[in-house]
N, C-alpha and C positions, 0 to 999 in steps of 0.2 A: 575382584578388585576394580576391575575397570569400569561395572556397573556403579559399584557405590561413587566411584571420582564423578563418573555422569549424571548423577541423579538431580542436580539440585539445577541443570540445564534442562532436563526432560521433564521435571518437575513444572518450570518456568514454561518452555514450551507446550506444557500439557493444559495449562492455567488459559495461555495465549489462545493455543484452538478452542475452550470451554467461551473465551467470549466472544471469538469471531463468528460460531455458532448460533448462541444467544443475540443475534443482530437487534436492534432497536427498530421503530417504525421508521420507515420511507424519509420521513420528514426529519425523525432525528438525527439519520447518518449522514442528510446535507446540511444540516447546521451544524452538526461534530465535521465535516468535513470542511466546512469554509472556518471554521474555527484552527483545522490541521494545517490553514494559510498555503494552502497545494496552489503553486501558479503552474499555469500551461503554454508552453510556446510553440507555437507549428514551425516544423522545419521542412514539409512538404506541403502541399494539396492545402484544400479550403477548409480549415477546423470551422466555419459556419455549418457545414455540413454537420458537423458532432451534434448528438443530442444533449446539451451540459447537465439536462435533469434524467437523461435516461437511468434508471435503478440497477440497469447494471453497472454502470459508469458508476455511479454516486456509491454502492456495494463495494465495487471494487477499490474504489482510493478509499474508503474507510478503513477496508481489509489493511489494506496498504498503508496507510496512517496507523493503525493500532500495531500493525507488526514493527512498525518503525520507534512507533512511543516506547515499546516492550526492549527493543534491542536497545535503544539507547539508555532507556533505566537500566537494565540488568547486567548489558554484556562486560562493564568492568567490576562489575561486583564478583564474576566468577574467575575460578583459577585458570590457568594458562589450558588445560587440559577442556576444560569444560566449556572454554571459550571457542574451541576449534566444535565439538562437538555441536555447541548453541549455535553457531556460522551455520552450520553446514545445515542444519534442522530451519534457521529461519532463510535462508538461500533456497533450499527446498520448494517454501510456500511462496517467496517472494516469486520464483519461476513458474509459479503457477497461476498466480496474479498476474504475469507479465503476461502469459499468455491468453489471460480473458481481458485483457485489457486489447490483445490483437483482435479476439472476436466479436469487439462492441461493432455495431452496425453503425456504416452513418446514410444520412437521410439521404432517399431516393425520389429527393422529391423531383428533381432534377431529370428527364428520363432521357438518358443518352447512350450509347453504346459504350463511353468510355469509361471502365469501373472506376469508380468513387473509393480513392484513399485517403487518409491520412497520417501524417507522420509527426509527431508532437516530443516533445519530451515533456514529461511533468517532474515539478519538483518542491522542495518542500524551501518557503520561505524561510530564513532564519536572522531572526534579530538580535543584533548584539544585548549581550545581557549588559543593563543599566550598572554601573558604578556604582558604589556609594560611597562618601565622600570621605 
């Protein structure tokens, strides 16, 4: 019983990793990604140091852009039951994002003894939806 209640969330999540997979070229996932309106604001350290075109940087807020587009299209579509399920499944990925997002490197061009961090938050612009009259 509690398979069938989950299906149409493992379904949706099954859909979600077929296209995080299927990645587009280089170039695609930084124009799909400055399209997903991602701002970034440092709350430590020197974000110059960040590489902004590095591919795992631009890979990973894609990742992260499409897991966000997915949840917000689907997750009130499903019932109460399948919504805890679909959480917990895209929570999963989103923790794994977070933590290649800890391993992007930033630049050593700098050569000093004191390790190079930074501390950013990133986050997803949102414009109010237009009226109509």
């Amino acid at each position: 019983m509690s398979k069938k209640n989950n299906s149409d969330a493992i379904d949706i999540f099954s859909k979600l990793k077929k296209t995080l997979a299927a990645k587009p070229s280089l170039e695609t996932m930084y124009q799909e990604v400055r399209m997903m309106r991602f701002k970034i604001r440092p709350i430590s350290g020197d974000i110059s140091l960040l590489k902004l075109r590095d591919h795992r940087l631009i890979e990973t807020l894609w990742g992260l852009g499409k897991l966000d587009e997915v949840f917000q299209r689907e997750y009130n579509s499903l019932s109460r039951d399948q919504q805890e399920v679909f959480f917990r499944l895209i929570d999963s990925l989103y923790q794994q994002y977070q933590m290649q997002l800890n391993k992007i490197p930033v630049s050593s061009e700098y050569k000093s003894s004191i390790p190079k961090s930074v501390e950013m938050e990133i986050f997803k612009e949102i414009l109010p939806k237009k009226k109509s009259n």
